[in-house]
MMTF fields as JSON, N, C-alpha, C and O atoms, coordinates in Angstrom:
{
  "mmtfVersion": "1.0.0",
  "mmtfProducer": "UNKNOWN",
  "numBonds": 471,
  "numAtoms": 472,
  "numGroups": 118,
  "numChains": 1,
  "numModels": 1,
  "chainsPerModel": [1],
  "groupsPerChain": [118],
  "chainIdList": ["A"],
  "bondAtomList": [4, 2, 8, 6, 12, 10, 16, 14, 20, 18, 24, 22, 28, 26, 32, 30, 36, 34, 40, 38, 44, 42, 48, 46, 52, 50, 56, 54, 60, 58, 64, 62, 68, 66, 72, 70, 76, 74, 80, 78, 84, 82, 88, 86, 92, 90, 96, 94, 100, 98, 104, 102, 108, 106, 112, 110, 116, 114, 120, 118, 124, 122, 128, 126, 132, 130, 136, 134, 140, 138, 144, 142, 148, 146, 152, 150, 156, 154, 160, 158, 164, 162, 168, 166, 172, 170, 176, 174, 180, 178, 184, 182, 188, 186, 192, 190, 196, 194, 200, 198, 204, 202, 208, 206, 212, 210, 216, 214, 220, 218, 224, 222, 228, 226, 232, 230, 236, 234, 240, 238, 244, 242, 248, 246, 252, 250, 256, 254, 260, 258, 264, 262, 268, 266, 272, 270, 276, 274, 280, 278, 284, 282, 288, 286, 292, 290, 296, 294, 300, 298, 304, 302, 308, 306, 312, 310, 316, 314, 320, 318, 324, 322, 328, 326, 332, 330, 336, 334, 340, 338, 344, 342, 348, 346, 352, 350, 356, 354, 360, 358, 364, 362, 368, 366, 372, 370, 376, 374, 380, 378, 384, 382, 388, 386, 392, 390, 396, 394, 400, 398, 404, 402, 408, 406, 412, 410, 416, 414, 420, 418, 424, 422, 428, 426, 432, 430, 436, 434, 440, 438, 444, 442, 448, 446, 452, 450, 456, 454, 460, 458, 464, 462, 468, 466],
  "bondOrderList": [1, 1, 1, 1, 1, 1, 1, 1, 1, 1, 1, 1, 1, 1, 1, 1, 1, 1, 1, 1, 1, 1, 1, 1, 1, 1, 1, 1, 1, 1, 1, 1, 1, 1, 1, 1, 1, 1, 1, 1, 1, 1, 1, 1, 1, 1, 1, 1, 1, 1, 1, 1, 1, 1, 1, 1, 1, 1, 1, 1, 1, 1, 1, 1, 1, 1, 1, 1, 1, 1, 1, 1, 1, 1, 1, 1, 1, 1, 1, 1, 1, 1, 1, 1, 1, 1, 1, 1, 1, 1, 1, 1, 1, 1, 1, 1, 1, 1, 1, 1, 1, 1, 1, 1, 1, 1, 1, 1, 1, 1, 1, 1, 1, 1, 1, 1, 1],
  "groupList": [{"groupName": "UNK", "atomNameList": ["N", "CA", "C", "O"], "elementList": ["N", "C", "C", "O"], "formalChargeList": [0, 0, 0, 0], "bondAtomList": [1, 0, 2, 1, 3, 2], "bondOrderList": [1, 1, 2], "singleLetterCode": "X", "chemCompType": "L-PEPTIDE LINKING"}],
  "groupTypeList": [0, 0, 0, 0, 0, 0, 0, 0, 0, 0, 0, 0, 0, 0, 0, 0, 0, 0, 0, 0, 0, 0, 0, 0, 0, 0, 0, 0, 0, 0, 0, 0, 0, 0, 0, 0, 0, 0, 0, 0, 0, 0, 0, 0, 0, 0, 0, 0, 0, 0, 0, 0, 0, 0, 0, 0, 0, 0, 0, 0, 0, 0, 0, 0, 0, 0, 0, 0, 0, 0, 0, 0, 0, 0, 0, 0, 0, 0, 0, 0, 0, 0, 0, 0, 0, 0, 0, 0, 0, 0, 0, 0, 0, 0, 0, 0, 0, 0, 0, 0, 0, 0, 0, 0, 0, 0, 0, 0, 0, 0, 0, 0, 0, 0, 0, 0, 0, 0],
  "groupIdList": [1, 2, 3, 4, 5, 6, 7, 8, 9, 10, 11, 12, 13, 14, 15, 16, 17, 18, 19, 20, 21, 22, 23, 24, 25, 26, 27, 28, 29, 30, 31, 32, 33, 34, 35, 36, 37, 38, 39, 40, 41, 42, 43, 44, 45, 46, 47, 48, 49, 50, 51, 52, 53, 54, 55, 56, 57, 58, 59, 60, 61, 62, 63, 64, 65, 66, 67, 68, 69, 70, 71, 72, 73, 74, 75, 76, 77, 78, 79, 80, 81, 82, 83, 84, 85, 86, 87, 88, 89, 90, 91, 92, 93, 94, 95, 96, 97, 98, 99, 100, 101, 102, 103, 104, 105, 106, 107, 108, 109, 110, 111, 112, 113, 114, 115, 116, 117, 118],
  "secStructList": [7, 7, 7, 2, 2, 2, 2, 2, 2, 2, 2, 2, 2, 2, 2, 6, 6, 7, 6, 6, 7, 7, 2, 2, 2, 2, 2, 2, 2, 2, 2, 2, 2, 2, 7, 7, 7, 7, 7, 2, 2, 2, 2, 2, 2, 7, 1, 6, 6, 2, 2, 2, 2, 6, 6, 2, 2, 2, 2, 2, 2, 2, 6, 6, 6, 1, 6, 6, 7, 3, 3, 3, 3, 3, 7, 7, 7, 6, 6, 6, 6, 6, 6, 1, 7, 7, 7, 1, 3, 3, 3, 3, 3, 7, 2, 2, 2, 2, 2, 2, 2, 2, 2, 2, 2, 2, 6, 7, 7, 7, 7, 1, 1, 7, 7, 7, 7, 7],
  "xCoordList": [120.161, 119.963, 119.621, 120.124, 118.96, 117.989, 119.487, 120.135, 119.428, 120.636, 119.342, 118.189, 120.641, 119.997, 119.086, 117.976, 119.798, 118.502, 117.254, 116.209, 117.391, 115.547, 114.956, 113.738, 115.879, 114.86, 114.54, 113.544, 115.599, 115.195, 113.739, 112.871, 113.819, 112.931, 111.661, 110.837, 111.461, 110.073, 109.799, 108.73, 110.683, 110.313, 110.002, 109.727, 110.045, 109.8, 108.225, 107.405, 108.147, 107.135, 105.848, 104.684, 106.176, 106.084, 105.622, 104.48, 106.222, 106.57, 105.781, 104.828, 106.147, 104.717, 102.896, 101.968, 102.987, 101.491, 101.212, 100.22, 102.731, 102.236, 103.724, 104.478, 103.749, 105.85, 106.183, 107.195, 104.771, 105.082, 105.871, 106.39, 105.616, 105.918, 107.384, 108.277, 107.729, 109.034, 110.061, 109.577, 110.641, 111.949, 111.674, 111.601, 111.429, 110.874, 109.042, 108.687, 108.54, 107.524, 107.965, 107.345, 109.13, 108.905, 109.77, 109.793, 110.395, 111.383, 110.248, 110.568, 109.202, 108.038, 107.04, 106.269, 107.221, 106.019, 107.024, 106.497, 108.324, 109.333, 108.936, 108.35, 109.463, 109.37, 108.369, 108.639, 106.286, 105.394, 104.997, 104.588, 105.24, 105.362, 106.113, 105.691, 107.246, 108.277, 108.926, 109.34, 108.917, 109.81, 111.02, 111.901, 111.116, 113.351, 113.409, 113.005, 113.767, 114.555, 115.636, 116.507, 115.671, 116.493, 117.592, 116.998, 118.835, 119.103, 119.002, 118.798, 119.233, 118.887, 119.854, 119.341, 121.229, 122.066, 122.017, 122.356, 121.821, 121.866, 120.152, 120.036, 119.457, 118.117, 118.012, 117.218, 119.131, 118.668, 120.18, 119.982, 121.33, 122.489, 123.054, 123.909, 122.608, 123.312, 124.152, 123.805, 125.651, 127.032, 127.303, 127.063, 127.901, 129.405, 130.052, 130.139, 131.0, 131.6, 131.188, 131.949, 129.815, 129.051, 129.108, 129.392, 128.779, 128.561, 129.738, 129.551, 131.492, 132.316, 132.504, 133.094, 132.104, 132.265, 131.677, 132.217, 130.24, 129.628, 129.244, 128.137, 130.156, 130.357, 130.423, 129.921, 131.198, 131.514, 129.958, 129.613, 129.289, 128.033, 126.803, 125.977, 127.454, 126.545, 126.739, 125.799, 128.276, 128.626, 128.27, 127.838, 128.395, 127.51, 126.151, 125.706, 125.264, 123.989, 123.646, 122.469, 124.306, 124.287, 124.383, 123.483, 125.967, 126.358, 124.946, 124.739, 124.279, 123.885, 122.056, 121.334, 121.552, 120.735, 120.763, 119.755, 121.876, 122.626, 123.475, 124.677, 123.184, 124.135, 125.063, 124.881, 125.754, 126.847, 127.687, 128.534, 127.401, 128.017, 129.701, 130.198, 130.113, 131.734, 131.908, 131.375, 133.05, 133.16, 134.724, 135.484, 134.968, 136.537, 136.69, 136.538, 137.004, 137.063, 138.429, 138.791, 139.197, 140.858, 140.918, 140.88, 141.031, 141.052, 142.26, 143.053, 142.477, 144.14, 143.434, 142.34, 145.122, 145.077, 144.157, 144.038, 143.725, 142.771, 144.048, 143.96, 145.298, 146.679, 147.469, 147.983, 147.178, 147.25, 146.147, 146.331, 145.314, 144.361, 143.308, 142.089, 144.115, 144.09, 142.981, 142.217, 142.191, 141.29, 139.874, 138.956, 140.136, 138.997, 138.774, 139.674, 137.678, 137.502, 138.567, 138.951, 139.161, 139.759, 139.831, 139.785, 139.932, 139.825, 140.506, 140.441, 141.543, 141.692, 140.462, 140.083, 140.348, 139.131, 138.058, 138.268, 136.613, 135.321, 134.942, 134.804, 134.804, 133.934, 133.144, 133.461, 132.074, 131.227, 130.524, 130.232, 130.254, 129.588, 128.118, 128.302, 127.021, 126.008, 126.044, 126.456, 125.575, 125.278, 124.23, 124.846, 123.041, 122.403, 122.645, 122.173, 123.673, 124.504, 125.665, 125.554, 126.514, 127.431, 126.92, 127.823, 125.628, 124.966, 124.66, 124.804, 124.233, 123.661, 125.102, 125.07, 126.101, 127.122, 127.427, 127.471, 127.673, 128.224, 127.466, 127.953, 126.147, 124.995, 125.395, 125.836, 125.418, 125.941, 127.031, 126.95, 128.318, 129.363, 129.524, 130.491, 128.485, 128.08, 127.138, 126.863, 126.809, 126.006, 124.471, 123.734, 124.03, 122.698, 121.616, 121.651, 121.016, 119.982, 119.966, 120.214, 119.711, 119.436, 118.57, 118.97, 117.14, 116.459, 115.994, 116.495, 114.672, 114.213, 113.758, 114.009, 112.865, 112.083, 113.004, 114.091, 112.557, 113.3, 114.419, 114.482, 115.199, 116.652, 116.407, 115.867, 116.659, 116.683, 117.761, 118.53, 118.274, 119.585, 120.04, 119.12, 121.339, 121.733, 120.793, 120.998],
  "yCoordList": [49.508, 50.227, 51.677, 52.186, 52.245, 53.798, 54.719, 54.599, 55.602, 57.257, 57.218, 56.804, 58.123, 58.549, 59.701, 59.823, 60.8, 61.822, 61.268, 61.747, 59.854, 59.338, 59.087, 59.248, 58.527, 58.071, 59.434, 59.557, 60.438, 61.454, 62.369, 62.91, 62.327, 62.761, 62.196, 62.941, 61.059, 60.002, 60.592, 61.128, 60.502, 60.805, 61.953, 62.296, 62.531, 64.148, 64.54, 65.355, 63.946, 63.741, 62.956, 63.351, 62.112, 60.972, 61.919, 61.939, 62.277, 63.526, 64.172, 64.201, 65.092, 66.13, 65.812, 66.537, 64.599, 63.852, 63.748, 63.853, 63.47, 63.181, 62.865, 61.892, 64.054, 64.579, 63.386, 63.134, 62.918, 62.351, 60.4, 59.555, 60.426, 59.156, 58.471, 59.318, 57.382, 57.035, 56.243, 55.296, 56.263, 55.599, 54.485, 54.33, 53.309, 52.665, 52.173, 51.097, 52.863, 53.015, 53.67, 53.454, 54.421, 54.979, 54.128, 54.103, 53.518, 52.205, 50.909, 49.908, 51.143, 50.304, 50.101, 49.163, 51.934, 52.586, 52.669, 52.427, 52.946, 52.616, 51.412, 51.328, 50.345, 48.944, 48.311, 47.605, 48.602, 48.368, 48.717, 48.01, 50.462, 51.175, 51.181, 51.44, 50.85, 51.174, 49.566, 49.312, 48.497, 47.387, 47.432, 46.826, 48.328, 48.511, 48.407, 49.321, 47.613, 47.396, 48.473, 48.346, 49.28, 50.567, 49.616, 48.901, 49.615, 49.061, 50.267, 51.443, 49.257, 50.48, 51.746, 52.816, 51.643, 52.764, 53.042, 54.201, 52.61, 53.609, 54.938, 56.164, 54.1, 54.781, 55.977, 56.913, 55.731, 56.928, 58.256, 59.469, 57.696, 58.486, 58.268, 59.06, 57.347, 58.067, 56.705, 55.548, 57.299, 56.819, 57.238, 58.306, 55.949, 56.409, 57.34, 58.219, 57.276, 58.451, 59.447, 60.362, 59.825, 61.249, 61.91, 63.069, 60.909, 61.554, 62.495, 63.416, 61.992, 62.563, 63.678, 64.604, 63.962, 64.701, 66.005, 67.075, 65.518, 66.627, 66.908, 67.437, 66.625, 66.927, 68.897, 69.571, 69.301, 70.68, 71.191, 72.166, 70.786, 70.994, 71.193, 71.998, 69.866, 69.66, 70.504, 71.129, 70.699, 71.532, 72.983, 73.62, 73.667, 74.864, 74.994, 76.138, 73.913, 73.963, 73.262, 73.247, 72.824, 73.0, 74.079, 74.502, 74.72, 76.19, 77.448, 78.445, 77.171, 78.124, 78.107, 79.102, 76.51, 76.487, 76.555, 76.917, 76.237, 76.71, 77.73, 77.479, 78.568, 80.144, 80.151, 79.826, 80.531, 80.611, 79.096, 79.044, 78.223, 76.669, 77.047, 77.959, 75.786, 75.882, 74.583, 73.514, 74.906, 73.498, 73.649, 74.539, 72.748, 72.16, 71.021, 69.835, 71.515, 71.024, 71.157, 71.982, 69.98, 70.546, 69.03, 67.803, 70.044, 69.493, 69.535, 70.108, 68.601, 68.141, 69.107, 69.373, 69.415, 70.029, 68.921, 67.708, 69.495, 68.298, 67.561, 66.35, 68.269, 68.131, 66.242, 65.252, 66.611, 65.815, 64.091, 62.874, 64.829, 63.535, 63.386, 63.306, 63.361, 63.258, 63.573, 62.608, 65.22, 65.626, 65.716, 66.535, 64.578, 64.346, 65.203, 65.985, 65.13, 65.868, 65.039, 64.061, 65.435, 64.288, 65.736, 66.945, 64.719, 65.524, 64.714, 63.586, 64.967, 64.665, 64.532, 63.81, 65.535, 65.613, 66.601, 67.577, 66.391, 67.289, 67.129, 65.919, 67.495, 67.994, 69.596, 70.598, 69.382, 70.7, 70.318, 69.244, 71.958, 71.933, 72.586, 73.382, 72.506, 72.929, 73.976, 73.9, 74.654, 76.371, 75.89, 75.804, 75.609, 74.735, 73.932, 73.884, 73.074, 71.853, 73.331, 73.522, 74.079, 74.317, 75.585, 76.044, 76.199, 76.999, 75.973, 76.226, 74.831, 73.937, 73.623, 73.698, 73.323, 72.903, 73.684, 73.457, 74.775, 76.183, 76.361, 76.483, 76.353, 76.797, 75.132, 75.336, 74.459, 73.341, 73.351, 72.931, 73.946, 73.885, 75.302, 75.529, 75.902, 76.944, 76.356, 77.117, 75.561, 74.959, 75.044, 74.819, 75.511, 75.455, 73.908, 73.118, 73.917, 72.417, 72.643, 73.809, 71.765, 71.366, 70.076, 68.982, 70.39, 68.726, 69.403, 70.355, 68.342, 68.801, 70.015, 70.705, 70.512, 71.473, 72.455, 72.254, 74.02, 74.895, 74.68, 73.685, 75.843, 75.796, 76.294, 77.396, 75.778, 76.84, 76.88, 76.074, 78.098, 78.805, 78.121, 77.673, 77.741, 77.035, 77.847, 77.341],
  "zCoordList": [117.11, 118.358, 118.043, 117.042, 118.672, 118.582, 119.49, 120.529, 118.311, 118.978, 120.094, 120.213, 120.973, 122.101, 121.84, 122.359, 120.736, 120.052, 119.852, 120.292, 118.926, 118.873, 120.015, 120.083, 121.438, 122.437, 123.349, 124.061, 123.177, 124.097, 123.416, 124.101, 121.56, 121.129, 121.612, 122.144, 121.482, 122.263, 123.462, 123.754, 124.098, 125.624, 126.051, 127.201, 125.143, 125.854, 125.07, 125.492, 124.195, 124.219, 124.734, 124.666, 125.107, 126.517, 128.08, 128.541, 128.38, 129.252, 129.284, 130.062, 128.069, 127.875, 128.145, 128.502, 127.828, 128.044, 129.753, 130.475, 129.969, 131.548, 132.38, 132.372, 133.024, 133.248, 134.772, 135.425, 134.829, 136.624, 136.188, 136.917, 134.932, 134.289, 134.831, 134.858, 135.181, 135.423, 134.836, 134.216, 134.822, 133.711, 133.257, 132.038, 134.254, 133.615, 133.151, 132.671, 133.35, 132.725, 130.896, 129.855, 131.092, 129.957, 128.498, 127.267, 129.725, 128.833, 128.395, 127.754, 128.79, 128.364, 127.825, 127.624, 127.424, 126.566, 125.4, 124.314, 125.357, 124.125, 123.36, 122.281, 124.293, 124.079, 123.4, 122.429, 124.108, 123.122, 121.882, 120.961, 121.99, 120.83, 119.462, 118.335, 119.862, 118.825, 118.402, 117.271, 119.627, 119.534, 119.705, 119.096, 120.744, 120.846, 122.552, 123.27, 122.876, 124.39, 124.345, 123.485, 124.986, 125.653, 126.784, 127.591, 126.823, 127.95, 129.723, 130.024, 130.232, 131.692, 131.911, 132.24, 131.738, 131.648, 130.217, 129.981, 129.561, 128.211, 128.563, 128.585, 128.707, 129.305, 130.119, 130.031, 131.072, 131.873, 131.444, 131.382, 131.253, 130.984, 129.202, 128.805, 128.373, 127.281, 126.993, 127.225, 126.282, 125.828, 127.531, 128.094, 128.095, 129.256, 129.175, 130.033, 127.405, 127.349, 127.214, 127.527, 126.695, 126.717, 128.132, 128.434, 128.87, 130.477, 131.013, 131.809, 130.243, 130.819, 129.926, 130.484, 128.352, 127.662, 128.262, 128.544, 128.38, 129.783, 130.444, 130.54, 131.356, 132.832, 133.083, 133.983, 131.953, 132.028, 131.788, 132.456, 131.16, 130.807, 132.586, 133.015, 133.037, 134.21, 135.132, 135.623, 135.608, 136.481, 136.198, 137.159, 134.912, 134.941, 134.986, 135.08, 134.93, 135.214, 136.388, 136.748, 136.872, 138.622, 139.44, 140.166, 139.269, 139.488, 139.037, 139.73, 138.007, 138.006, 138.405, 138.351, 138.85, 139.576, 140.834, 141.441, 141.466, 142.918, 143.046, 143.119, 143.079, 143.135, 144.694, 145.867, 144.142, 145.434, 145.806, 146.699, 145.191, 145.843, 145.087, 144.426, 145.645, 145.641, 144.904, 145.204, 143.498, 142.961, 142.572, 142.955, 141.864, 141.535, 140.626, 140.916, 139.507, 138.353, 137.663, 136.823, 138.316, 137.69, 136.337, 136.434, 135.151, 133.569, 133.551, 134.299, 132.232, 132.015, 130.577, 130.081, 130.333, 129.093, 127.808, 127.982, 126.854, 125.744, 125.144, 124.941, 124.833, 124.19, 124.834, 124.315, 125.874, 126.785, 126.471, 126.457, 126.325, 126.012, 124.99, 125.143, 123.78, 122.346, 122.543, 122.555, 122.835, 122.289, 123.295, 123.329, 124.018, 124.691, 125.976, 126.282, 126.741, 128.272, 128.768, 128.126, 130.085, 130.821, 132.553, 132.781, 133.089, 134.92, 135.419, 134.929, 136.723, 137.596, 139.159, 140.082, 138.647, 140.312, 140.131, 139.411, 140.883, 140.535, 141.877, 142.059, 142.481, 143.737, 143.706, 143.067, 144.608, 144.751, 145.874, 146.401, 146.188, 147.866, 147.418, 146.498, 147.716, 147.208, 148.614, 149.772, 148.032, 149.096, 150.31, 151.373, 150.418, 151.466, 152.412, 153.548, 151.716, 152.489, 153.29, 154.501, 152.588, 153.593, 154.581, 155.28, 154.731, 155.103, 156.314, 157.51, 155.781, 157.142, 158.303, 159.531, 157.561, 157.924, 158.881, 160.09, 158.2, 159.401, 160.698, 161.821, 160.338, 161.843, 162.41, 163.541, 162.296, 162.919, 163.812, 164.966, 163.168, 163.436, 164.712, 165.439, 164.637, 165.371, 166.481, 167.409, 166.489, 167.704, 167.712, 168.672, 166.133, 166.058, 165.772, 164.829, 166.595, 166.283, 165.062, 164.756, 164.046, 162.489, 162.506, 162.903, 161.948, 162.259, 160.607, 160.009, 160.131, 158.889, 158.771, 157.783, 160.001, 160.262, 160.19, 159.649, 160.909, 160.548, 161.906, 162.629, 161.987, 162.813, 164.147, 164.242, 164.996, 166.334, 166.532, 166.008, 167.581, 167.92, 168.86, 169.544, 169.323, 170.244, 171.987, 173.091]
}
């Protein structure tokens, strides 16, 4: 089975040729090319456990493509769990969503288009 480093290396080069490409298209340009079936979650996320390793990873590059959102990330000590990430709970409010929320909660129409005032 191919590290996820070799398939992300492929693909981004993959990508680069042509970024509108889709997952599985690209699990198929793997497949003729190389001869390796990618499975579907390994394909798009990795190791399972990578995903929780980083999470801390995601949430600051969320946070810092959404400025101002609200999150909550309560970690157990590592001591606690021989080493590894571990969380009780992750939630976040993206700044847009609670901007919409409020003029809502204020009595303003909200459709796709823009907002009118109550």
């Amino acid at each position: 089975m191919a590290s996820t480093k070799w398939v992300v290396d492929r693909v981004v080069d993959l990508l680069r040729d042509n970024p509108s490409r889709g997952a599985k298209d690209l699990q198929e340009e793997l497949n003729k090319k190389h001869h390796i079936n990618i499975p579907y979650f390994r394909r798009i996320n990795g190791k399972w456990d990578d995903s929780y390793d980083l999470l801390p990873t995601y949430r600051e590059e969320l946070l810092r493509s959404v400025p101002s959102s609200l999150d909550e990330l309560d970690e157990l000590d590592s001591k606690e769990c021989n080493g590894d990430v571990c969380f009780t709970r992750f939630s976040i409010a993206l700044k847009p969503y609670i901007n919409r929320y409020i003029l809502h909660s204020l009595g303003w129409k909200i459709s796709n288009g823009p907002i009118s005032s109550p």
